[in-house]
Rosetta silent file (secondary structure, phi, psi, omega in degrees, C-alpha in Angstrom):
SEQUENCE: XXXXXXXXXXXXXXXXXXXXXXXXXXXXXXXXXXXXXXXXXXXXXXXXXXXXXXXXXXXXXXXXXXXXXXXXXXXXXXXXXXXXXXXXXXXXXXXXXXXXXXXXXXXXXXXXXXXXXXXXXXXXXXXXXXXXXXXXXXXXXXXXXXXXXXXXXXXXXXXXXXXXXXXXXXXXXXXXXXXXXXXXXXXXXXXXXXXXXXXXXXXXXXXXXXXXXXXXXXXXXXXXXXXXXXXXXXXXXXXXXXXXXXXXXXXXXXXXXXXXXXXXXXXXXXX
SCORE:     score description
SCORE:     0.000 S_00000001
   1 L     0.000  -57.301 -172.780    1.726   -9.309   16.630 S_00000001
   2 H   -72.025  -69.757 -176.965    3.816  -11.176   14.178 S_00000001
   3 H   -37.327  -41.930 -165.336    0.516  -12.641   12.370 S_00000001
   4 H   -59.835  -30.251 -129.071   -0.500   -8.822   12.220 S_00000001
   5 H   -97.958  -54.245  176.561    2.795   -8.259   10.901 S_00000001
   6 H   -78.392  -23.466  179.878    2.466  -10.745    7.957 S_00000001
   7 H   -72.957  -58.759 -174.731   -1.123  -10.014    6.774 S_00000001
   8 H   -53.259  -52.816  149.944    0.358   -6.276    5.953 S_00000001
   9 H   -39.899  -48.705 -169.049    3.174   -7.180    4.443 S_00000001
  10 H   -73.310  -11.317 -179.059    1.510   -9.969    2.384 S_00000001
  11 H   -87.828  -26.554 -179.829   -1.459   -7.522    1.057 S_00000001
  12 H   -50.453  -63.918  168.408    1.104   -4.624    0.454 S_00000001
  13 H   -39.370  -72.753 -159.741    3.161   -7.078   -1.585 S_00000001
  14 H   -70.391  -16.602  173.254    0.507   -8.364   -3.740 S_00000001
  15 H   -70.007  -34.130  164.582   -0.926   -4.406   -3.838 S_00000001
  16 H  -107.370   34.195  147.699    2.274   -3.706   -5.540 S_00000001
  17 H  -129.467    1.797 -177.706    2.343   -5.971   -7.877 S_00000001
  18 H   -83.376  -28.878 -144.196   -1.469   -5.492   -8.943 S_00000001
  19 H   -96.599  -52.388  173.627   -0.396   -1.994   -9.226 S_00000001
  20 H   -36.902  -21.566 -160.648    3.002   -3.055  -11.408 S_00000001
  21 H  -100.685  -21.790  171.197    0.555   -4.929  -13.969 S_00000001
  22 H   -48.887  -34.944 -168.276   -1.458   -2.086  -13.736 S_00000001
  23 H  -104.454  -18.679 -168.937    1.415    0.332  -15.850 S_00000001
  24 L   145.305   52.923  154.611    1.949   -2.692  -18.170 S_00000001
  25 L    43.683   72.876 -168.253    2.488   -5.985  -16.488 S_00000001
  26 L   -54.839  -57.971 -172.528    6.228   -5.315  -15.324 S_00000001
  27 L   -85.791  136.063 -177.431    7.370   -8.519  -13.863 S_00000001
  28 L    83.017  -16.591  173.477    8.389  -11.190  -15.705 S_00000001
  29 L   -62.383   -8.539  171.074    8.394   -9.358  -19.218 S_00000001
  30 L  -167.282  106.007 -173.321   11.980   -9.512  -19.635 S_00000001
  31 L   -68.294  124.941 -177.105   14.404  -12.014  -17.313 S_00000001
  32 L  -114.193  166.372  179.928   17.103   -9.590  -15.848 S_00000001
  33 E  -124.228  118.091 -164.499   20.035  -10.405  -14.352 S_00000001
  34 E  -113.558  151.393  145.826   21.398   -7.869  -11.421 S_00000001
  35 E  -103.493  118.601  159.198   25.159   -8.422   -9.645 S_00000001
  36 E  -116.548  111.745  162.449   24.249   -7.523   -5.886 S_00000001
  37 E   -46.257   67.445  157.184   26.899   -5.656   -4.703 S_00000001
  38 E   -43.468  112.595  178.352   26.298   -7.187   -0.906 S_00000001
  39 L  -118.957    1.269 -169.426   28.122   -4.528    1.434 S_00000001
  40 L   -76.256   25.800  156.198   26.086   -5.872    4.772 S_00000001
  41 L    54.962   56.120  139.813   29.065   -7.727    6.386 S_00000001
  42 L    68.265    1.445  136.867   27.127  -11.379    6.103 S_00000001
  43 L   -37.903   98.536 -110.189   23.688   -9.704    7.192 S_00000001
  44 H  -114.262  -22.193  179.208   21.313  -12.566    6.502 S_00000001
  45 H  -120.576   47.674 -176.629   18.370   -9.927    5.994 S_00000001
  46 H  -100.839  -47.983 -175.263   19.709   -7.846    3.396 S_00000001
  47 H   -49.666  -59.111  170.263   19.780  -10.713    0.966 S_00000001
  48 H   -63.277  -28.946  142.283   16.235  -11.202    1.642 S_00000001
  49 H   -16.185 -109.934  176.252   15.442   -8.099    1.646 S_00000001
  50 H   -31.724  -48.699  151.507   16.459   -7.595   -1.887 S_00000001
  51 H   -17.559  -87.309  173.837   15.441  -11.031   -3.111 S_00000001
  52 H   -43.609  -45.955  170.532   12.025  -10.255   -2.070 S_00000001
  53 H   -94.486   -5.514 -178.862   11.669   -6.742   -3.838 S_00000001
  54 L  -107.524  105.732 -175.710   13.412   -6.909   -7.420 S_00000001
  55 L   -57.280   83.186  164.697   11.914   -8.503   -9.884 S_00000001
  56 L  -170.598  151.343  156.497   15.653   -9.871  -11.693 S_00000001
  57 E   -52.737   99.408 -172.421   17.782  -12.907  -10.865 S_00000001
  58 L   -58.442  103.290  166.758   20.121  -11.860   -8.003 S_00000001
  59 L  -149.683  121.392 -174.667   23.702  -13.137   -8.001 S_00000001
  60 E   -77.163  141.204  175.261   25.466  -11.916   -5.093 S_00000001
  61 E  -113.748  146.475  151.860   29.272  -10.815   -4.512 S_00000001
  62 E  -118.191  118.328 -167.505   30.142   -9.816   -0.715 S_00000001
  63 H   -81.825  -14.549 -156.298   32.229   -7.119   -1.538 S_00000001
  64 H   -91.034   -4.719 -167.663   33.447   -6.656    1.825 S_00000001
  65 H  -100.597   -2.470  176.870   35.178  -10.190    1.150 S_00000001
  66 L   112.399    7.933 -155.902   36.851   -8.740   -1.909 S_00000001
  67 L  -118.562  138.793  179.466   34.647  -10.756   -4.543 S_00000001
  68 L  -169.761  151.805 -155.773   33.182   -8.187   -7.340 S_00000001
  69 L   -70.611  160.878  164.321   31.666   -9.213  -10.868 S_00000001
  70 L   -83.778 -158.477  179.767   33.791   -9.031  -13.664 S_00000001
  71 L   -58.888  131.767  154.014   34.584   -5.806  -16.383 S_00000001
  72 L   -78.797  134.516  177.362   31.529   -4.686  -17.999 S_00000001
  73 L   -94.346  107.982  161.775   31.131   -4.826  -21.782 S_00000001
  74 L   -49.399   -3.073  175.484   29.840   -1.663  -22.844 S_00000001
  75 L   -73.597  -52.227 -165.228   28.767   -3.202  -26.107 S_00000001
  76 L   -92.376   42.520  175.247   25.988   -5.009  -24.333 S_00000001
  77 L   -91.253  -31.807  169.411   24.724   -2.600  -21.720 S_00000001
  78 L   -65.507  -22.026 -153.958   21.709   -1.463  -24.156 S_00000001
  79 L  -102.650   70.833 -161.440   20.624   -4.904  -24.586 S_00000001
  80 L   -39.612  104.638 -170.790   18.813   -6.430  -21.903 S_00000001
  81 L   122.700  -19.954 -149.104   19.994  -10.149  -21.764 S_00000001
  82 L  -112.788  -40.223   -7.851   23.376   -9.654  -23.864 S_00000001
  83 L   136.461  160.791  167.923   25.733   -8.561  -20.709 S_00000001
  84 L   -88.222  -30.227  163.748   26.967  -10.882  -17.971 S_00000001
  85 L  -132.937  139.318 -138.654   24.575   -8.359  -16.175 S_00000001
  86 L   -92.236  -28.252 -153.358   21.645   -6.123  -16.901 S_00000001
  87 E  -173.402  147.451  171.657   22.075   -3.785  -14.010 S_00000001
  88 E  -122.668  133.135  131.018   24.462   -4.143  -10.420 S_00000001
  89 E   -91.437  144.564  177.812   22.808   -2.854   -7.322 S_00000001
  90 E   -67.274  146.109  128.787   24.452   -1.538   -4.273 S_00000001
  91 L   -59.117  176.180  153.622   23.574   -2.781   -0.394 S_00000001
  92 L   -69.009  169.056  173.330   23.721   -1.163    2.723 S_00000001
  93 L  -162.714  157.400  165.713   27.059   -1.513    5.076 S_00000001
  94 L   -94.802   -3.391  177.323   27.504   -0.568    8.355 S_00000001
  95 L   -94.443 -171.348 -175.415   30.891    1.028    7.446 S_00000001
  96 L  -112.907  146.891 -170.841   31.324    4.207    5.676 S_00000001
  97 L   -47.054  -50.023  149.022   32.691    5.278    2.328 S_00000001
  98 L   -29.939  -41.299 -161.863   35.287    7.155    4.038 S_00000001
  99 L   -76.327  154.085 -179.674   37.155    4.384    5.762 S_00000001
 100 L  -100.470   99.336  171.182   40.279    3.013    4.106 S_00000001
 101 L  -149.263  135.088 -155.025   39.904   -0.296    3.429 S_00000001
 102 L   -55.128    1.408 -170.263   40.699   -2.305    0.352 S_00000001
 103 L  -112.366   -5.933 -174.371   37.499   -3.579   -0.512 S_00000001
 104 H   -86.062  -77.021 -173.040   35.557   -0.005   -0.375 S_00000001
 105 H   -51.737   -1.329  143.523   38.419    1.307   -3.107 S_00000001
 106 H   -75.344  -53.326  163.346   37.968   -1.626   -4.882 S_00000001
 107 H   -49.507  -17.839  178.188   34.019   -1.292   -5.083 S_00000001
 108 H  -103.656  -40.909  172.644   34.288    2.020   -5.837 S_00000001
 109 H   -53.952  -23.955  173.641   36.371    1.661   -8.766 S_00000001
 110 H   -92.298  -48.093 -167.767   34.329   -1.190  -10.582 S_00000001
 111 H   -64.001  -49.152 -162.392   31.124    1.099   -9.639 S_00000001
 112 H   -47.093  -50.550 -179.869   33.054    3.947  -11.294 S_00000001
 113 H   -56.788  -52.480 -174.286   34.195    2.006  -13.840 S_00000001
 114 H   -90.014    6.153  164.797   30.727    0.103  -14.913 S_00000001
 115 H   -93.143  -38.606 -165.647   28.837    3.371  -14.654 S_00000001
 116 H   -57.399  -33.431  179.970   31.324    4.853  -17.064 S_00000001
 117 L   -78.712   -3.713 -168.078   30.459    1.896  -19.256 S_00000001
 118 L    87.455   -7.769  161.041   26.652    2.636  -19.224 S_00000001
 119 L   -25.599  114.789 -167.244   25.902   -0.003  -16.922 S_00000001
 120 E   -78.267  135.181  164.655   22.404    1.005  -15.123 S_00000001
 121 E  -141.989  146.025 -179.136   22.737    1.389  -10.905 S_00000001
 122 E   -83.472   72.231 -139.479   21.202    1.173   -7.961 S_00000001
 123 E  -127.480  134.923  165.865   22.840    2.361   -4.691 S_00000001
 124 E  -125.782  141.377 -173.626   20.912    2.191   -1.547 S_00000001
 125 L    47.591 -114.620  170.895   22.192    3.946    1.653 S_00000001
 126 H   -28.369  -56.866  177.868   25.923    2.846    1.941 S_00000001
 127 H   -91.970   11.345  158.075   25.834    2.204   -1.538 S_00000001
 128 H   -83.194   -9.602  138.413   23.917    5.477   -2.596 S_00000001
 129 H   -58.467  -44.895  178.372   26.886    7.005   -1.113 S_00000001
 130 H   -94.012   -9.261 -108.809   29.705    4.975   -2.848 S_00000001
 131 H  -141.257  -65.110 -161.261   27.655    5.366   -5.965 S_00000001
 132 H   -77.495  -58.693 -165.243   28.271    9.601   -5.680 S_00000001
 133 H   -27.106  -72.142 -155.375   32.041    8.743   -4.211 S_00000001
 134 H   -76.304    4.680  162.839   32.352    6.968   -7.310 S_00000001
 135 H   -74.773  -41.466 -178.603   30.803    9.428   -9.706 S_00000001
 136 L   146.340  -14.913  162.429   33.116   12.581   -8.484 S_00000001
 137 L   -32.783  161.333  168.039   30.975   13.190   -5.247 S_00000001
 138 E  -113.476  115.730  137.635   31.904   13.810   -1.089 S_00000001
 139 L   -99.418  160.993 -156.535   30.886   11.948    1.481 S_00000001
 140 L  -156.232  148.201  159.300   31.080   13.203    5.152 S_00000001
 141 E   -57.208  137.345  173.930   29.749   12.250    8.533 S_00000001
 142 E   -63.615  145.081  139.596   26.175   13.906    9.619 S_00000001
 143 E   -69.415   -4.175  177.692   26.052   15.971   12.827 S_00000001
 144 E  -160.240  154.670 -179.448   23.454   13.815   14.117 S_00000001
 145 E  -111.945  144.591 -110.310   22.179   10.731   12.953 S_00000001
 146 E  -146.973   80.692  177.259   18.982   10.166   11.214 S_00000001
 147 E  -126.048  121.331 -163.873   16.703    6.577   12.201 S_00000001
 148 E   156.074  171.113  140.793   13.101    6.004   12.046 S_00000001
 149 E   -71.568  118.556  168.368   10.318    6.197    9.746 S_00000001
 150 E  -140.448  169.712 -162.004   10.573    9.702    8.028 S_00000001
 151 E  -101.405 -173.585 -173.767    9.149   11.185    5.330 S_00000001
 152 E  -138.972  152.790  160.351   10.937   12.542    1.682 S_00000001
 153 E  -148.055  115.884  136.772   10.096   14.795   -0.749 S_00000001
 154 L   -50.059   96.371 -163.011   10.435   14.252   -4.189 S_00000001
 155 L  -119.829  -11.798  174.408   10.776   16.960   -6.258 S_00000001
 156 L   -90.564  121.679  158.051   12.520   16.057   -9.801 S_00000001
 157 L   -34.153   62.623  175.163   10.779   14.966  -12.875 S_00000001
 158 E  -136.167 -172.571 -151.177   12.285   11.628  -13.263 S_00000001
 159 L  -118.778   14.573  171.054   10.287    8.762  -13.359 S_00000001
 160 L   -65.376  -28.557 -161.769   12.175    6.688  -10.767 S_00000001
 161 L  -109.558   -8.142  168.690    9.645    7.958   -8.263 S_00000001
 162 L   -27.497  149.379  171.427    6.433    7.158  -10.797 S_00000001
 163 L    53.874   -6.049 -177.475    3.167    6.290   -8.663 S_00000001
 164 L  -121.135  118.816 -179.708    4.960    7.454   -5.401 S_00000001
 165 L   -43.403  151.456  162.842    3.796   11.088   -3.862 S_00000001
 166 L   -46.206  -74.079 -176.177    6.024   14.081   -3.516 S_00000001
 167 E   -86.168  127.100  141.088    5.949   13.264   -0.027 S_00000001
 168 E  -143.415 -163.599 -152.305    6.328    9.993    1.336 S_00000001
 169 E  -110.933   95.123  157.812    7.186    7.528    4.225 S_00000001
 170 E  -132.186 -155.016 -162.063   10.236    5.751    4.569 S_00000001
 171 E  -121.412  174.728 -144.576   12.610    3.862    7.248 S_00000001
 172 E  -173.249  125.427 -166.307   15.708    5.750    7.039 S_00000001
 173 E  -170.374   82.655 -139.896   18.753    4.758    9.042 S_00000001
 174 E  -149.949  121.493  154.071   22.194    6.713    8.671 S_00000001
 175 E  -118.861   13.264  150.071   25.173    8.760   10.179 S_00000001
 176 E  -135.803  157.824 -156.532   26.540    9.669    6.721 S_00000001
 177 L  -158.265  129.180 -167.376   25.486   11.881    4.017 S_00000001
 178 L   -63.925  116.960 -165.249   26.658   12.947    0.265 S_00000001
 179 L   -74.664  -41.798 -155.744   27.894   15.886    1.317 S_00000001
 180 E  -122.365  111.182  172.481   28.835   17.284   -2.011 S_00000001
 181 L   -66.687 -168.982 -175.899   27.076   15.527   -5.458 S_00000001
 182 L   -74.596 -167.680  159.434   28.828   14.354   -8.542 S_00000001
 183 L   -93.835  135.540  157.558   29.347   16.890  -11.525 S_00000001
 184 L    78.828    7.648 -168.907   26.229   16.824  -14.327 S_00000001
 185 L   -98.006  152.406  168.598   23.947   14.649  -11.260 S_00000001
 186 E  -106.563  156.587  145.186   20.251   16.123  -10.738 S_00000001
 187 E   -89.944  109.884 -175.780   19.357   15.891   -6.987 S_00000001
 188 E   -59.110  -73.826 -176.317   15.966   13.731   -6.643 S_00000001
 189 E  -135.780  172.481  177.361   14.644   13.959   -2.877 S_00000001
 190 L   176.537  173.949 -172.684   15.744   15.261    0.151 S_00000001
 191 L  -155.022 -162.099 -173.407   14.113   15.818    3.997 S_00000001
 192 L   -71.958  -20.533  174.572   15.227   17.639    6.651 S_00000001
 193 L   -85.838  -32.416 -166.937   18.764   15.609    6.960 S_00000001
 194 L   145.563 -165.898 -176.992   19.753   16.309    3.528 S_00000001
 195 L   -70.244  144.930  128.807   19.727   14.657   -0.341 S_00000001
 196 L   -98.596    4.770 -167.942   17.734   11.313   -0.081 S_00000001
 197 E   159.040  134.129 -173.747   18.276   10.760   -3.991 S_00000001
 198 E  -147.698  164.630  171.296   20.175   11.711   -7.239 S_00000001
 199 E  -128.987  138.234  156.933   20.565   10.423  -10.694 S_00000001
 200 E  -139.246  126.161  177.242   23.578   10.708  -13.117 S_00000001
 201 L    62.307 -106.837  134.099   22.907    9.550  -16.159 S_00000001
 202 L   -52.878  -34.793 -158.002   21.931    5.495  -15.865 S_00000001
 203 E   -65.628  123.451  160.396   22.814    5.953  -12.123 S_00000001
 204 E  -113.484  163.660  151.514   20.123    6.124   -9.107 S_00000001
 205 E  -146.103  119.326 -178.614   20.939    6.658   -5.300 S_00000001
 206 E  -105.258   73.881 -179.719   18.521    6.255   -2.727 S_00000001
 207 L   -37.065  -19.859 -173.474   19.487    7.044    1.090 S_00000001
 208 L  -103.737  159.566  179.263   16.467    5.466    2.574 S_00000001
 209 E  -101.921  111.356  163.306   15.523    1.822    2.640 S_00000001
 210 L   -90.412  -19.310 -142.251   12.656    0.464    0.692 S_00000001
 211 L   -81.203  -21.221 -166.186   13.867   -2.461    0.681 S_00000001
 212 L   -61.885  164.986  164.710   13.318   -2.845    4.701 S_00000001
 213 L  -126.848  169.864  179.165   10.664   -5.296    6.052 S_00000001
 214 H   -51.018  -40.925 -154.560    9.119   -4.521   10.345 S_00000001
 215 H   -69.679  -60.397  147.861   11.925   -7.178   11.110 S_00000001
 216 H   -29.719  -28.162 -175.644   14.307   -5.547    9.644 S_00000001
 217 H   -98.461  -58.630  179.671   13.761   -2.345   10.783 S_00000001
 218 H   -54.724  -71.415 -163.971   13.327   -3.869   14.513 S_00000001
 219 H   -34.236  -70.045 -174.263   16.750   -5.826   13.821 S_00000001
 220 H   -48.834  -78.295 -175.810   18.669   -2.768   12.572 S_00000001
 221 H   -47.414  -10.512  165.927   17.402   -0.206   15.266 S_00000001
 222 L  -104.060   56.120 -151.316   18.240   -2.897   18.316 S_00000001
 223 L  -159.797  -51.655  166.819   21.704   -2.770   16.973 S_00000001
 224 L   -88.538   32.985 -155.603   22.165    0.730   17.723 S_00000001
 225 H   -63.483  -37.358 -163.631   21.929    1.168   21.435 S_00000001
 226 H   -71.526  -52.641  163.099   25.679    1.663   22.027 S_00000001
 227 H   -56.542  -39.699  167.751   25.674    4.676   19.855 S_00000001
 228 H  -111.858   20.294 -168.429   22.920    5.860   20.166 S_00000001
 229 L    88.138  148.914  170.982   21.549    5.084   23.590 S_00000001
 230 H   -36.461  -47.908 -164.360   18.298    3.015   25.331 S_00000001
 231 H   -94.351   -4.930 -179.075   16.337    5.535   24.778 S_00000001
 232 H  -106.025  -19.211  177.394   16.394    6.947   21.574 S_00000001
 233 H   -78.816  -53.862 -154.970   16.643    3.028   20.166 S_00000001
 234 H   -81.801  -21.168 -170.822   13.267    2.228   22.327 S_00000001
 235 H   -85.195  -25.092  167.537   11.395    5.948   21.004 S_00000001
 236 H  -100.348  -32.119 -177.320   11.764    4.718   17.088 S_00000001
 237 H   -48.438  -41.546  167.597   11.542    0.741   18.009 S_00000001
 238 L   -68.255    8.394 -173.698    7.827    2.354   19.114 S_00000001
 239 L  -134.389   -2.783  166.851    7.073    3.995   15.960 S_00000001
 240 L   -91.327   86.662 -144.776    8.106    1.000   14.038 S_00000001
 241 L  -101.443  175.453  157.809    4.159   -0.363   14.038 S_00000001
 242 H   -66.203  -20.126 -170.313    2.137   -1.912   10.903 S_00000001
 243 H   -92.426  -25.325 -164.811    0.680    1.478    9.922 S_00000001
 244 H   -76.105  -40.606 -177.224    3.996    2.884    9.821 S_00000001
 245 H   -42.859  -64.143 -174.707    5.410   -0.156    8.042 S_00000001
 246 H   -85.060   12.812  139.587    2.427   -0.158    5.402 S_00000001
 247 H   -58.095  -36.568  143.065    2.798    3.852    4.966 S_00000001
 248 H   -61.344  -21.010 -160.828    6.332    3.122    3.352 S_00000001
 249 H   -76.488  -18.163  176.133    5.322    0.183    1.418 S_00000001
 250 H   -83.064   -3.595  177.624    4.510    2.556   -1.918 S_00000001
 251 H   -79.819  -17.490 -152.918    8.304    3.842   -1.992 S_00000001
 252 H   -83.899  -12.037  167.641    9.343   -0.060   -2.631 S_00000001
 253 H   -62.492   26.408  142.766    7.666    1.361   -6.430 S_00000001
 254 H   -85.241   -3.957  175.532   11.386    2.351   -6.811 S_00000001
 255 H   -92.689  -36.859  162.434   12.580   -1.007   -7.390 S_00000001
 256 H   -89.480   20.915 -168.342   10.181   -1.692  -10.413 S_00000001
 257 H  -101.992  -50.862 -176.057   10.663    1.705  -11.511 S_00000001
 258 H   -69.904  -31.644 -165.542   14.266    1.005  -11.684 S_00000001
 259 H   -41.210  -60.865 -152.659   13.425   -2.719  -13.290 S_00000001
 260 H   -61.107  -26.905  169.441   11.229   -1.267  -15.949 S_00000001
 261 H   -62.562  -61.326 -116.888   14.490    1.447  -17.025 S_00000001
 262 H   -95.242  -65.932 -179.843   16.553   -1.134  -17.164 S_00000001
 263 H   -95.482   10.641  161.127   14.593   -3.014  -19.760 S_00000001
 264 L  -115.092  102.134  147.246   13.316    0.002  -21.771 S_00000001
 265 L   -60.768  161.306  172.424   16.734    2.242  -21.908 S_00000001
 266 L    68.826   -9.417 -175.908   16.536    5.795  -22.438 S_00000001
 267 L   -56.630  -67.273 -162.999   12.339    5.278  -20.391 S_00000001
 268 L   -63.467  120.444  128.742   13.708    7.145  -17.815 S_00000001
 269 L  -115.639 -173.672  176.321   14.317   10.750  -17.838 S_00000001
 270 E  -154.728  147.179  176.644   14.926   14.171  -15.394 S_00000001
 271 L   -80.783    0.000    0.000   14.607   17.574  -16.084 S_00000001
């Protein structure tokens, strides 16, 4: 199982980077430097997670401990290289944007703040959430919550979603959702739950995880039994297989999608 597990990943992996060299040999053309905004409360496979898909040097804060990068200089934000950072991405969290606690209202003001500055971002799930908080957005709890491989559809011209179909496959794992967007934001994707992705300006937010690996995905979803019960944790733990796994693996083109904006400003637009 686990051998099966790694031959899929490892051809997937090397399929997207054949495919990356493919648009113009992406990785490695310009060394970036990301602040990852860690929001997983000391989850050991978010770091790898991330590690593993972004082609930029990673230096982590755990915001939940109160540690966040310092003020961005808007002078350098065009310049790939000039900045203490090229680009911050968001994590996952298991808490919500909503709760009052000093390190979410600190994190959202330095996102608020370094988007304001032109600073390019990333927010996935938790932080594709504090990402609209901190733009002028709502977030609100779902009536039902929303775990599994499910599909998206991608419907905006922006080029975040290059090489990846209107519909695809991703793992998806959630009980809150930007209720309301930002002012001036296009809405990106969406499913049957709701927005799955918006852009303002520099800004991306992604609700779904590309970022996931099978373990991950196993890890997370045996995590929720007390909420959501045996049985609805063992009916997606059964759909989390290799085909479903390498049926998601072309959304993880949003990570060099964002790379490659990041070192062409202005690459990216949406209609």
């Amino acid at each position: 199982m686990q051998a099966a597990r790694d031959t899929v990943e490892a051809v997937f992996s090397q399929r997207a980077q054949d495919t990356c060299r493919g648009v113009g040999d992406c990785r490695g053309v310009t060394e970036l430097r990301f602040a990852l905004l860690n929001a997983a409360h000391e989850d050991a496979h978010t770091s790898r997670n991330f590690r593993r898909e972004l082609d930029a040097t990673l230096v982590e804060f755990d915001v939940t401990a109160g540690e966040l990068p310092p003020a961005v200089d808007s002078a350098a934000v065009d310049d790939p290289g000039a900045g203490e950072f090229d680009a911050a991405v968001v994590t996952g969290s298991r808490s919500s944007v909503y709760h009052d606690e000093p390190w979410i209202t600190a994190l959202v003001e330095w996102v608020g703040d370094a988007a304001d500055a032109g600073l390019p971002v990333l927010g996935v799930c938790f932080g594709h959430q504090l990402l609209a908080a901190a733009l002028g957005g709502r977030v609100a709890a779902m009536d039902d919550y929303e775990i599994g491989y499910n599909e998206v559809h991608h419907h905006a011209a922006d080029e975040l979603f290059d090489g990846i179909d209107q519909t695809f496959t991703v793992f998806t794992t959630h009980g809150d959702t930007v209720a309301e967007l930002p002012p001036d934001t296009t809405a990106l994707a969406e499913n049957d739950h709701g927005l799955q992705a918006f852009r303002q300006g520099r800004c991306w937010g992604v609700q779904f995880h590309p970022e996931y690996d099978r373990e991950t995905a196993e890890h997370v979803t045996d995590g929720k039994r007390d909420r959501l019960g045996d049985d609805r944790v063992d009916a997606v733990l059964s759909g989390v297989t290799p085909d479903s796994y390498a049926a998601a693996c072309p959304a993880k083109g949003v990570f060099d999608n964002f790379c490659r904006a990041v070192r062409e400003p202005g690459r990216l637009t949406a209609d």
